[in-house]
N, CA, C and O of each residue as an XYZ file, in Angstrom:
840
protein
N       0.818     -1.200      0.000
C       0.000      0.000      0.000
C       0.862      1.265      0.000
O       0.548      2.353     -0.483
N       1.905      0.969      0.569
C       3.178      2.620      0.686
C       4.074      2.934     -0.199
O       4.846      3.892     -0.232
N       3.828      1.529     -1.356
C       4.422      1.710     -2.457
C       3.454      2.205     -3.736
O       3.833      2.741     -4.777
N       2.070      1.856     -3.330
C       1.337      2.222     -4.450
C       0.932      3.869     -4.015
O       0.561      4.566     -4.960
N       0.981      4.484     -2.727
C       1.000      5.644     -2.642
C       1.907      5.990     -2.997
O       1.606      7.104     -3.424
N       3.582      5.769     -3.270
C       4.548      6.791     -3.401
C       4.510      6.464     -4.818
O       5.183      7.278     -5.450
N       4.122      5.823     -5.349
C       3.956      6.060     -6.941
C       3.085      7.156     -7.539
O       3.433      7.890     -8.464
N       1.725      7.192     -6.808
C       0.793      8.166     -6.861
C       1.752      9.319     -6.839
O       2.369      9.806     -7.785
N       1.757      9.685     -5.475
C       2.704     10.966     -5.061
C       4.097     11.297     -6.460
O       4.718     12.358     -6.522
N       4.343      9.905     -7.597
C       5.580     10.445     -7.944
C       4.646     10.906     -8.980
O       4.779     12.074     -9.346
N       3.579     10.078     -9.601
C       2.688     10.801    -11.011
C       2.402     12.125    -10.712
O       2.529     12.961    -11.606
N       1.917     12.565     -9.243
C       1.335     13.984     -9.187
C       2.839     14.639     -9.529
O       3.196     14.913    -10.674
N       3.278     14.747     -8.884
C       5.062     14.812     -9.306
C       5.129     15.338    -10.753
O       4.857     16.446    -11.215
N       5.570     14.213    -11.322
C       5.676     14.350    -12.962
C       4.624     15.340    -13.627
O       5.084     16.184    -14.396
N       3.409     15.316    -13.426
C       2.491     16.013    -14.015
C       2.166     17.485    -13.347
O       1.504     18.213    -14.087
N       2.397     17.843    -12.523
C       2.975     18.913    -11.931
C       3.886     19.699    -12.888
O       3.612     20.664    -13.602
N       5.058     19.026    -12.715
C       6.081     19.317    -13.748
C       5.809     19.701    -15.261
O       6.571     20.589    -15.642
N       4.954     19.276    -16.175
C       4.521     19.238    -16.998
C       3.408     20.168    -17.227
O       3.136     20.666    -18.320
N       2.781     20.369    -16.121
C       1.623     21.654    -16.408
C       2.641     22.919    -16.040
O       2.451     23.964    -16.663
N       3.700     22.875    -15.068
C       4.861     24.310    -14.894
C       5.360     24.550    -16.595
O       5.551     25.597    -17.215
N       5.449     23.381    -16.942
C       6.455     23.981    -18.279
C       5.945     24.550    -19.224
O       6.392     25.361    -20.035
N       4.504     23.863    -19.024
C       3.440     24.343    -20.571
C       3.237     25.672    -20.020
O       3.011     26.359    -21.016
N       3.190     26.406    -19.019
C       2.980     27.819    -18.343
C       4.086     28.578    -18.790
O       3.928     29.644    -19.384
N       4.945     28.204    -18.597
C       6.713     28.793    -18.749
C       6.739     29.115    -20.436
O       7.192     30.029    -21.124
N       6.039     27.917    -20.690
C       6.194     27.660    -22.515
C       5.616     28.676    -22.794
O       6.263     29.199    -23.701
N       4.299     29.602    -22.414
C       3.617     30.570    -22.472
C       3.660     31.989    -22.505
O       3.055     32.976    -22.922
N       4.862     31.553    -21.740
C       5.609     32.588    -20.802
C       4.771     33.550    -19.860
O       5.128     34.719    -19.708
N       3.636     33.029    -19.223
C       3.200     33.214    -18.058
C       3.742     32.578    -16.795
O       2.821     32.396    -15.998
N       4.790     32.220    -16.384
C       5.173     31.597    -15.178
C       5.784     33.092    -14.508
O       5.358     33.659    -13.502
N       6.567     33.392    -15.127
C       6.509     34.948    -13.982
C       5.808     35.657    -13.531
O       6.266     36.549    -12.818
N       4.475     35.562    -13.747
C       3.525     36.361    -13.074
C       2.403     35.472    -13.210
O       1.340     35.783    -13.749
N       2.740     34.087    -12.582
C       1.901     32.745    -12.087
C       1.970     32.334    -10.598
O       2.961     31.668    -10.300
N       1.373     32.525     -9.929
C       1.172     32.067     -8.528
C       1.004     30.390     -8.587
O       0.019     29.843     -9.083
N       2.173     29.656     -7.977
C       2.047     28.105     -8.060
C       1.308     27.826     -6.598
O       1.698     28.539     -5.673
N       0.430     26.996     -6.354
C       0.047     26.339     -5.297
C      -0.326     25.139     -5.440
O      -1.332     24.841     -6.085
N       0.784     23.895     -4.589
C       0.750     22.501     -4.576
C       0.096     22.268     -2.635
O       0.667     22.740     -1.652
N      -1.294     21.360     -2.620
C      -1.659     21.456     -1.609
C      -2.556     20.279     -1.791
O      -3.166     20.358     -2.857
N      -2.871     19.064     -0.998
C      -3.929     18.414     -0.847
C      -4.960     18.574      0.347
O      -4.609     18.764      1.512
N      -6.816     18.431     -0.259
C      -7.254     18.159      0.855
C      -7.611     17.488      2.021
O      -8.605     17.816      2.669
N      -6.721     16.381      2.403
C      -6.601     16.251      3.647
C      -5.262     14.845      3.517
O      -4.809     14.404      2.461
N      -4.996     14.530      4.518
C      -3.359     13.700      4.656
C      -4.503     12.048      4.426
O      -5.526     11.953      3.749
N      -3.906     11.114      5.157
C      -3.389      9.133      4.750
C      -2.858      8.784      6.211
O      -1.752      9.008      6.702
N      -3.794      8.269      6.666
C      -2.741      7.356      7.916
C      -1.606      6.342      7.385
O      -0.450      6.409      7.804
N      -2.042      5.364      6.395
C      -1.261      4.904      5.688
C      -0.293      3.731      6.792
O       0.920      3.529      6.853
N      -1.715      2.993      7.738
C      -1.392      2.360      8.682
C      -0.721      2.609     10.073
O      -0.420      1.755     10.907
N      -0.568      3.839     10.136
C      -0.087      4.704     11.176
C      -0.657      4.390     12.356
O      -1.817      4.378     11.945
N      -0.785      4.031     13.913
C      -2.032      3.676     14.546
C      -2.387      2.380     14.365
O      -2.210      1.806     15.439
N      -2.770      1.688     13.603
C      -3.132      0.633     12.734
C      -4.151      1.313     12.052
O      -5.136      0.627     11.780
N      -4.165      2.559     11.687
C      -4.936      3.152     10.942
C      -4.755      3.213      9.282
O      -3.628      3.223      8.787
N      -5.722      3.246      8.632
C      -5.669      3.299      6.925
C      -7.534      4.630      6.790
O      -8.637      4.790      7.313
N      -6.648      5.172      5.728
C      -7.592      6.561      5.574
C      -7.250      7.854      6.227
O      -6.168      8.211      6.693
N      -8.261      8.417      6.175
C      -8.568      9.751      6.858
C      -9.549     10.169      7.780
O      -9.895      9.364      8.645
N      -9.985     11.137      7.747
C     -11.120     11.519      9.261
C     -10.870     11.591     10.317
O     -11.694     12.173     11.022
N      -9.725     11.088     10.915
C      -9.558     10.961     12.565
C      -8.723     12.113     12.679
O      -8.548     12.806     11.677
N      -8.160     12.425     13.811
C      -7.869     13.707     14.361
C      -6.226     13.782     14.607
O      -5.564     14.678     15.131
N      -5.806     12.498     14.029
C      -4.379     11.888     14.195
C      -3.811     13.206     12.981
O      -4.446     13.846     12.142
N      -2.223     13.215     13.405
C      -1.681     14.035     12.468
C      -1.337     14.003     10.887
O      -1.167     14.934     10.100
N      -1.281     12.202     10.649
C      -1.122     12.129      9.304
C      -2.495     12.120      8.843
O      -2.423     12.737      7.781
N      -3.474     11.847      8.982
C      -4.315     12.018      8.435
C      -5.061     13.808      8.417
O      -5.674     14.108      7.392
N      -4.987     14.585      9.241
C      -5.151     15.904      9.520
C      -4.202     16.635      8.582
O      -4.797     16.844      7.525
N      -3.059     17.067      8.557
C      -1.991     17.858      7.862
C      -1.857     17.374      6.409
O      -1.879     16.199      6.041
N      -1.709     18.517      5.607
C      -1.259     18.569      4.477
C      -0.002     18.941      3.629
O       0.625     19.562      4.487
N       0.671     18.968      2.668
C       1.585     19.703      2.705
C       1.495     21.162      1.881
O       0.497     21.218      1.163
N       2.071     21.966      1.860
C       1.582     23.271      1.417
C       2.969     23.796      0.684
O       3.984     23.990      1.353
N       2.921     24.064     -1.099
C       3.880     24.517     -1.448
C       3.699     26.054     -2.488
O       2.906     26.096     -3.429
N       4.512     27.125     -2.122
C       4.172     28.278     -3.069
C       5.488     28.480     -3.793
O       6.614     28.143     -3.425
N       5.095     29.126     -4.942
C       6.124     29.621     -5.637
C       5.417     31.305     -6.399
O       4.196     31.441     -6.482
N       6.080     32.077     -6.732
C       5.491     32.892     -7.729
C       6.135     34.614     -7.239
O       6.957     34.835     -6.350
N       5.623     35.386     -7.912
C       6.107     36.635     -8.614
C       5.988     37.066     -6.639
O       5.018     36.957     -5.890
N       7.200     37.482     -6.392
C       7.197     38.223     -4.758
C       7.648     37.441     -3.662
O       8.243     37.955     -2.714
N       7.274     35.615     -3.773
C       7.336     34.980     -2.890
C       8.757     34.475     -2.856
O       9.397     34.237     -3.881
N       9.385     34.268     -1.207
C      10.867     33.979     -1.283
C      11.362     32.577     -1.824
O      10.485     31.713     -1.812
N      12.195     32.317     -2.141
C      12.583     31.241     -3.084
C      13.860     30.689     -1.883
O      14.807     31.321     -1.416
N      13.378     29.153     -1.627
C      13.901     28.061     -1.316
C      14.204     28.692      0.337
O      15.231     28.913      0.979
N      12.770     28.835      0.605
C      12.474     29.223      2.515
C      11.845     28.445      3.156
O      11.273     27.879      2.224
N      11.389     27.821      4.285
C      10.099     27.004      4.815
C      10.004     28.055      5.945
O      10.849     28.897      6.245
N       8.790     27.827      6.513
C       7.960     28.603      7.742
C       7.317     27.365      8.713
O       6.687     26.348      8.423
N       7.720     27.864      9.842
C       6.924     26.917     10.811
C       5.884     27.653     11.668
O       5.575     27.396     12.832
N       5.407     28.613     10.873
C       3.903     29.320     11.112
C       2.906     28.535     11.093
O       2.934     27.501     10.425
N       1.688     28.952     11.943
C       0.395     27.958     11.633
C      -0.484     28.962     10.843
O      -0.816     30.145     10.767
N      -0.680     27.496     10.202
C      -1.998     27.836      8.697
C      -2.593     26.804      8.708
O      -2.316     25.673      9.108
N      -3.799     27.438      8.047
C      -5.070     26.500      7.977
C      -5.350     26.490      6.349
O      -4.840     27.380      5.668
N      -6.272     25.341      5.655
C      -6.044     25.141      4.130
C      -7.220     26.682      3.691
O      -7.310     27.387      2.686
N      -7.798     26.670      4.750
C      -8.839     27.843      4.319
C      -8.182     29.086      3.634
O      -8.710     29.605      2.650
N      -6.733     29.665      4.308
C      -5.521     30.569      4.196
C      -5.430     30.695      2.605
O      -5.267     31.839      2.181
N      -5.517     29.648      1.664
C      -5.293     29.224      0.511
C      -6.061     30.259     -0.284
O      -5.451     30.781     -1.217
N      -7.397     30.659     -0.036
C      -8.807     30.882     -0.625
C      -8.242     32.464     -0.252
O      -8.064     33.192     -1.229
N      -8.001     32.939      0.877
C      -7.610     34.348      0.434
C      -6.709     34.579      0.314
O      -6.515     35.766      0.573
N      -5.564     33.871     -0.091
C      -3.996     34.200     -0.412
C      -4.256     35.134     -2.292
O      -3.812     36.195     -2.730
N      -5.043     34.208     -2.822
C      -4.782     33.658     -4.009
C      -5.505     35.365     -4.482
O      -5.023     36.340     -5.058
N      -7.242     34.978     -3.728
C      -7.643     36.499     -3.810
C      -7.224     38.025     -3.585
O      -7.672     39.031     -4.135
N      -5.858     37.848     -2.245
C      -4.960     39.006     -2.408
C      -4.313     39.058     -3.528
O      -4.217     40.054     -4.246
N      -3.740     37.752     -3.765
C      -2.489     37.910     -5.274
C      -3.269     38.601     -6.679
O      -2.800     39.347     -7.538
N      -4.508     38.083     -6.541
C      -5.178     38.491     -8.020
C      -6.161     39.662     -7.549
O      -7.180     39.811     -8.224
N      -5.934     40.569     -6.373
C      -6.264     41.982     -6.441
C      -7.981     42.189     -6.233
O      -8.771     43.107     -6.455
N      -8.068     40.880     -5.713
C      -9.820     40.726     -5.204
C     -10.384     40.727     -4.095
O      -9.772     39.930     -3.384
N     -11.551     41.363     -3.330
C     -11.641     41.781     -1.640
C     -12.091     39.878     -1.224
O     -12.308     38.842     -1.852
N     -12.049     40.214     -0.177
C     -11.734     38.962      0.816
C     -13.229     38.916      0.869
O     -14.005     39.867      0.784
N     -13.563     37.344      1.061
C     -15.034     36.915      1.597
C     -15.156     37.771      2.775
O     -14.210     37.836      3.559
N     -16.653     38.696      3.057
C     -17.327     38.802      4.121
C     -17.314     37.849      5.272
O     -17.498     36.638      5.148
N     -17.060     38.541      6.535
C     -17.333     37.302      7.507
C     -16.248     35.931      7.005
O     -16.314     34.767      7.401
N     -15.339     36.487      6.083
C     -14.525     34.421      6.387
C     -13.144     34.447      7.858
O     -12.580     35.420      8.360
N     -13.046     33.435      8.067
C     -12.086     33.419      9.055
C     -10.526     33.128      8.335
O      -9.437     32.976      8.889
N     -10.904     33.114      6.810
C      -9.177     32.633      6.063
C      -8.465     33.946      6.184
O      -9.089     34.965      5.887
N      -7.352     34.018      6.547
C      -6.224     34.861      6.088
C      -4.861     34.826      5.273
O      -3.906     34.051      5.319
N      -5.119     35.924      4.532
C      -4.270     36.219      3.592
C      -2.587     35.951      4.039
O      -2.002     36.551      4.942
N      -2.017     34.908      3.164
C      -0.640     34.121      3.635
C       0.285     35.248      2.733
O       1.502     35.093      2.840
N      -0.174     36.341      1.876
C       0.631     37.323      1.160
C       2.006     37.326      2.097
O       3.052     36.729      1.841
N       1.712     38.187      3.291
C       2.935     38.516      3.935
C       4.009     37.660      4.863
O       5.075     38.108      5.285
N       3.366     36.012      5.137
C       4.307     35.471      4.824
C       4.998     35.089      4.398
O       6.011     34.647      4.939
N       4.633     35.099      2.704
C       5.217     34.532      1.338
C       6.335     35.293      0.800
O       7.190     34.793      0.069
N       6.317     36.522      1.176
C       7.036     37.706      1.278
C       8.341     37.816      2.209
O       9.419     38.286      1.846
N       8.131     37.452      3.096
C       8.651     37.088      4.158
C       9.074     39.004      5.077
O      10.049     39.593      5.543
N       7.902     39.192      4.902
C       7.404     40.788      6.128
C       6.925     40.206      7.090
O       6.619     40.965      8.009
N       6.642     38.650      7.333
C       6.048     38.407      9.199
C       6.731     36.861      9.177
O       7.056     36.154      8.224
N       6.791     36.692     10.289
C       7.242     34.744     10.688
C       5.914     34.577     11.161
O       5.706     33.429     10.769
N       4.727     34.980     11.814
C       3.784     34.509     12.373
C       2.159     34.719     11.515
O       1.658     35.781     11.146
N       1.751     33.689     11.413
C       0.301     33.747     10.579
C      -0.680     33.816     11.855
O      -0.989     34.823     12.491
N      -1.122     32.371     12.081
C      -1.832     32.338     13.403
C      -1.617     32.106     14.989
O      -0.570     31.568     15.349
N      -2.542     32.481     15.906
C      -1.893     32.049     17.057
C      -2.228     30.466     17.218
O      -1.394     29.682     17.670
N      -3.390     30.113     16.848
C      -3.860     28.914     16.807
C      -4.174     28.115     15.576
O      -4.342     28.875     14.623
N      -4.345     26.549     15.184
C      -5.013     26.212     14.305
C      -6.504     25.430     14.842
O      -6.810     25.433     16.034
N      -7.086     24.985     14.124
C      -8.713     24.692     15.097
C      -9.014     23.609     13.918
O      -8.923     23.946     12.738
N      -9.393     22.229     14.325
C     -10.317     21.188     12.712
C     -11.458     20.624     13.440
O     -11.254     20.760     14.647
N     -12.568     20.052     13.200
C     -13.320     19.240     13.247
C     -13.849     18.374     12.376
O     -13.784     18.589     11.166
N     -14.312     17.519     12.777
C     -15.097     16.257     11.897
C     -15.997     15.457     12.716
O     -15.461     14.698     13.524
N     -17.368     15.490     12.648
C     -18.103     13.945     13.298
C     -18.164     14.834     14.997
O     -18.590     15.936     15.346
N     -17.563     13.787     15.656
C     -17.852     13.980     17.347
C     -16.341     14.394     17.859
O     -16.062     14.077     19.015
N     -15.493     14.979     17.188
C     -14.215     15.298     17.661
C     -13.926     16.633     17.099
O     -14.464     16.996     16.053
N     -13.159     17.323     17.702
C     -12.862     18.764     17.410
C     -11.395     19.108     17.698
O     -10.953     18.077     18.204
N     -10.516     19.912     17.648
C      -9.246     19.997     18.214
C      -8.320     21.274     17.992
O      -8.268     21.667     16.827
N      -7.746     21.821     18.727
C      -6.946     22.796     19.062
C      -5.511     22.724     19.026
O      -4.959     21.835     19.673
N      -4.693     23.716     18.214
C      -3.156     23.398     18.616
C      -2.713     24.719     18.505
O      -3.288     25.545     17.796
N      -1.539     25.000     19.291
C      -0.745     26.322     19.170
C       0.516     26.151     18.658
O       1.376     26.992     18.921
N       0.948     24.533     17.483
C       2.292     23.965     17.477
C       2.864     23.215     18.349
O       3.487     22.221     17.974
N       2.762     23.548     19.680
C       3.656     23.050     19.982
C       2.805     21.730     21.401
O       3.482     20.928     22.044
N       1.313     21.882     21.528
C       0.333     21.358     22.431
C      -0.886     21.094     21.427
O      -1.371     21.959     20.696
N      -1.288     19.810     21.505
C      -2.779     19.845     20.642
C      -3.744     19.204     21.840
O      -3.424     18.427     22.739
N      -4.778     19.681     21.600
C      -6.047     19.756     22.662
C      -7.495     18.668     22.132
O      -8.470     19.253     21.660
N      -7.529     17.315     22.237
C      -8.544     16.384     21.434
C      -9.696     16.398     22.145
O      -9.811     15.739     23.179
N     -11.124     17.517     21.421
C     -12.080     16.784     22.408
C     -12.650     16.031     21.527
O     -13.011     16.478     20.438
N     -12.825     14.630     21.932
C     -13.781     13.453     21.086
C     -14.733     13.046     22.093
O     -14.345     12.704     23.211
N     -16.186     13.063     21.709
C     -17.742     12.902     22.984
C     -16.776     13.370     23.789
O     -15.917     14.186     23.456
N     -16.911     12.831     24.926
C     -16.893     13.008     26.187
C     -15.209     13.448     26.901
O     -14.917     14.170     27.855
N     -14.388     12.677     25.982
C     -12.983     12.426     26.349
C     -12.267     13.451     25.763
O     -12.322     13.682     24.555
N     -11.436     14.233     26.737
C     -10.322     14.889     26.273
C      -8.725     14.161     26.012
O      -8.572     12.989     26.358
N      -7.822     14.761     25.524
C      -6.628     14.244     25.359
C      -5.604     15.433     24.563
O      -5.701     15.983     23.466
N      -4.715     15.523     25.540
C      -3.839     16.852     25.285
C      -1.948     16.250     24.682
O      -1.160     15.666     25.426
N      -1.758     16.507     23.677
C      -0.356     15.777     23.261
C       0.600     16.669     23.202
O       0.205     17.741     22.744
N       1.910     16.631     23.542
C       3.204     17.598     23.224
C       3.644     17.228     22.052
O       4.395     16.253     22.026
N       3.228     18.031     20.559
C       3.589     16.882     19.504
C       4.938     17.568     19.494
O       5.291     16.753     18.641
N       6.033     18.326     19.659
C       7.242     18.132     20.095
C       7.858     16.774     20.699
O       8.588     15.919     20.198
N       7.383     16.885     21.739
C       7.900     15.848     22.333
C       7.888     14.574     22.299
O       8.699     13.800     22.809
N       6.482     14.230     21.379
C       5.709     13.039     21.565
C       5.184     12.788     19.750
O       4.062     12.326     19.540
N       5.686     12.978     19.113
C       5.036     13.509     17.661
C       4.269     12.006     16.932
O       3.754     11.936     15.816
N       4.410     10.774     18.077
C       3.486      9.801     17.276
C       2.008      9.790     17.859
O       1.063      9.084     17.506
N       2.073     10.955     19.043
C       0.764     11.463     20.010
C      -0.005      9.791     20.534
O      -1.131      9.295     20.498
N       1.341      9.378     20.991
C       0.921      8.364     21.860
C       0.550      8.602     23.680
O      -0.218      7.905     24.343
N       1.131      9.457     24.029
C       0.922      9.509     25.630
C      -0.160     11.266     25.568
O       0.049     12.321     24.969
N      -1.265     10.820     26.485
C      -2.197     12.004     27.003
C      -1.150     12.710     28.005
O      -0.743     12.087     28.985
N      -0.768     13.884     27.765
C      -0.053     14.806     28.918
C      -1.033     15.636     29.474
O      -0.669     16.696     29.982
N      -2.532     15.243     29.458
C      -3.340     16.279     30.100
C      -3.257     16.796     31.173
O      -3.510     18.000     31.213
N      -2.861     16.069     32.492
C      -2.832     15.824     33.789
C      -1.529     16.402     34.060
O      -1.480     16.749     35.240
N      -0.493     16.633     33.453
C       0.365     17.044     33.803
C       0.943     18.042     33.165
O       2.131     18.348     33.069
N      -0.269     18.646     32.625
C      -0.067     20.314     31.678
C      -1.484     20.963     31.930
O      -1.929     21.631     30.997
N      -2.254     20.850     33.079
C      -3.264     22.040     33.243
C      -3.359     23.338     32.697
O      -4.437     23.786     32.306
N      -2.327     23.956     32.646
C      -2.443     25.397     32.720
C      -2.499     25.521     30.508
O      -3.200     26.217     29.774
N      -1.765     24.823     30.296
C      -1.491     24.613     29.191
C      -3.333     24.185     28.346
O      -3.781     24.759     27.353
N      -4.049     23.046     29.148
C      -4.824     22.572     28.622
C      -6.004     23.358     28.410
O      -6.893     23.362     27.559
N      -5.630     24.317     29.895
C      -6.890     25.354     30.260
C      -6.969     26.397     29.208
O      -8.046     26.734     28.717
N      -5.526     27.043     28.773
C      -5.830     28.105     28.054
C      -6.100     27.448     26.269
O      -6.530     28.263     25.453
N      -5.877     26.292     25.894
C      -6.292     25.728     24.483
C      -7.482     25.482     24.384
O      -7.954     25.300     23.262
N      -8.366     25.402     25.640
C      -9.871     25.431     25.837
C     -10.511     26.111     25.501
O     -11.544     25.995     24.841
N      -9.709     27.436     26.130
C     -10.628     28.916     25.786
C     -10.089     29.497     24.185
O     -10.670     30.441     23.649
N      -8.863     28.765     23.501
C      -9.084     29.580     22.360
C     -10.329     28.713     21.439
O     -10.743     29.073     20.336
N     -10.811     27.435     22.240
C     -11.202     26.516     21.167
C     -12.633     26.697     21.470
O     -13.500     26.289     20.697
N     -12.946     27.406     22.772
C     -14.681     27.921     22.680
C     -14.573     29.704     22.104
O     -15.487     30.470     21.801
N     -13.242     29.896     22.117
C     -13.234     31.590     21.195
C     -13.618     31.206     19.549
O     -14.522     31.743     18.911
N     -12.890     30.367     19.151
C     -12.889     30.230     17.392
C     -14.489     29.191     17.576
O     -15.634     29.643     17.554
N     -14.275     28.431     17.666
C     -15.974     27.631     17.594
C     -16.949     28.274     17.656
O     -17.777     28.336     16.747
N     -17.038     28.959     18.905
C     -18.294     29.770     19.104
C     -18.235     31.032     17.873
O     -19.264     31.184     17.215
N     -17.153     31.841     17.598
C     -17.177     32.606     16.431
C     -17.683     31.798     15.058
O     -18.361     32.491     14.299
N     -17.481     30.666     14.719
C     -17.702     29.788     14.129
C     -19.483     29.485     13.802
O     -20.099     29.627     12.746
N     -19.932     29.058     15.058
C     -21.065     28.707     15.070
C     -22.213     30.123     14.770
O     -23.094     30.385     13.951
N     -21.847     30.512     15.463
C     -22.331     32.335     15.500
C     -22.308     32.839     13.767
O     -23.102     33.677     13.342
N     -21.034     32.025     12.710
C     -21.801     32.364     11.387
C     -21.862     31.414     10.398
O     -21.482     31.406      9.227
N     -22.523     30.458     11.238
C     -23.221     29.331     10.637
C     -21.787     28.698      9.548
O     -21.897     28.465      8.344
N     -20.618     28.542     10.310
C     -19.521     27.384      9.470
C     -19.692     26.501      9.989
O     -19.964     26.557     11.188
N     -19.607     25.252      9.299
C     -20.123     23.935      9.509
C     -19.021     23.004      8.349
O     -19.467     22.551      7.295
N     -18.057     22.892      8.627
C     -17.283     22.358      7.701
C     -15.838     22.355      8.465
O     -15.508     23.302      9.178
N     -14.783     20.910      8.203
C     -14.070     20.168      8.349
C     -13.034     21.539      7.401
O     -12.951     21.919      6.233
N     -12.198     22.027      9.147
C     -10.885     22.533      8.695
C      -9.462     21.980      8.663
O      -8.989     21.862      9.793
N      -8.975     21.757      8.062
C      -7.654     21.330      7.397
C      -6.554     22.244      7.813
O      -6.541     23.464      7.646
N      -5.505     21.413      8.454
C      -4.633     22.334      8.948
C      -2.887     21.735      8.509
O      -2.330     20.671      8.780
N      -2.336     23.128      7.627
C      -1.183     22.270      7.191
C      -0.125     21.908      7.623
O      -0.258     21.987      8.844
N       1.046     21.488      7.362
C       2.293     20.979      7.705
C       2.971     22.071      8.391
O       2.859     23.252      8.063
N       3.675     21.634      9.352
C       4.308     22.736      9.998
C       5.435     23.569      9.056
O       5.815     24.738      9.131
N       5.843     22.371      8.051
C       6.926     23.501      7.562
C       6.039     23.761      6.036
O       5.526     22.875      5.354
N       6.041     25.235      5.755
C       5.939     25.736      4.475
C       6.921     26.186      3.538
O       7.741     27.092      3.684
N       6.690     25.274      2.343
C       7.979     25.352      1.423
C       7.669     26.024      0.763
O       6.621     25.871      0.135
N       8.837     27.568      0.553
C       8.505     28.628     -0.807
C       9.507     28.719     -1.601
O      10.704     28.554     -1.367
N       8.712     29.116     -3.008
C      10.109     29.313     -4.074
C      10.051     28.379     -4.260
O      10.287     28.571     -5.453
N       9.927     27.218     -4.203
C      11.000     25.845     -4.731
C       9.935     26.168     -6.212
O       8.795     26.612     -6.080
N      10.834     25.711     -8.191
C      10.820     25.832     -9.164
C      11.955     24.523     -9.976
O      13.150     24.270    -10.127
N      11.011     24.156    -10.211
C      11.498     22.642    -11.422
C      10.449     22.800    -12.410
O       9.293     23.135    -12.154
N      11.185     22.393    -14.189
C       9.897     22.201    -14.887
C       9.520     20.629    -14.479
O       8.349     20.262    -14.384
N      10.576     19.806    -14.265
C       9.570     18.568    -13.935
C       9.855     18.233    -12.411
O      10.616     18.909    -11.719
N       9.159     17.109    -11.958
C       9.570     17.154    -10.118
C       8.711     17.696     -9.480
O       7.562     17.978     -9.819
N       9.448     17.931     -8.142
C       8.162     18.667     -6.824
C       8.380     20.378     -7.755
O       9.109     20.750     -8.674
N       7.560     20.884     -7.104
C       7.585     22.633     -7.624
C       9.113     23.185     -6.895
O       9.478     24.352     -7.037
């Protein structure tokens, strides 16, 4: 199964490559905004897990790649972003006002590299589970059960550190009834996607990753 995904992963690859060049061939790639991004990760037996939906990290995170006219070339960011970020990046780049009421923000000025920090938090749900992270603490409420992980420390989020990070758990609570309740209040109802810690910019191949 991890071989028939990394084959997948090499076709998107190749054909990637192949839609950059026919752009270049155009000679629109200098003033082409590239964005390589899927919607949502693969446990890929992780857990003894296969799929997506659960609140685990490979299946949650995506990877997120930019290239284009402004953005720094061959940088990563360990800022938090959410896939929503995507929807008004694209609308700053092409000079269009931002959805009313959306909670996405414009990744312009990190791409630029005028800020290191996007969000303070990221926030996803799906089904009966919801979850909170600031990078460096993620906060699981599923029904009834909480579960708080140091994915630093712990990054296969095998051990609950709830009990022995209160203060920590208390304040990921309140950003996660701040964004929800803002949430609910304008009727969003949809499974947020939150990407890879590192963001790769600039990177440019006609064939290959971007």
């Amino acid at each position: 199964m991890r071989r028939l995904y990394a084959a997948s992963c090499e076709g998107i690859d190749e054909w990637c490559g192949r839609i950059i060049k026919v752009v270049r061939g155009r000679g629109d790639l200098e003033h082409t905004v590239v964005v390589f991004s899927s919607d949502h990760g693969e446990m890929l037996g992780d857990h003894g897990r296969w799929g997506k939906s659960v609140w685990r990290e490979a299946s949650l995170r995506v990877p997120l790649i930019v290239a284009g006219p402004g953005v720094q070339e061959g940088q990563a960011s360990d800022a938090l972003i959410e896939l929503i970020d995507v929807e008004a990046t694209l609308l700053d780049y092409a000079g269009g006002d931002s959805t009313p009421g959306q909670e996405a923000l414009s990744l312009r000025r990190l791409l630029e590299g005028r800020v290191i920090r996007h969000r303070e938090y990221q926030v996803s749900e799906l089904g009966n589970w919801r979850l909170v992270t600031d990078g460096e603490f993620k906060l699981v409420v599923e029904g009834e059960v909480e579960l708080l992980f140091d994915l630093e420390a712990d990054e296969q989020e095998t051990a609950n550190c709830l009990q022995q990070n209160p203060n920590v758990a208390r304040q990921l609570r309140v950003a996660m009834r701040d964004v929800f309740g803002r949430l609910r209040f304008r009727g969003v109802f949809k499974l947020r996607l939150v990407l890879r810690r590192q963001l790769l910019l600039g990177g440019r191949k006609e064939t290959g990753s971007l």
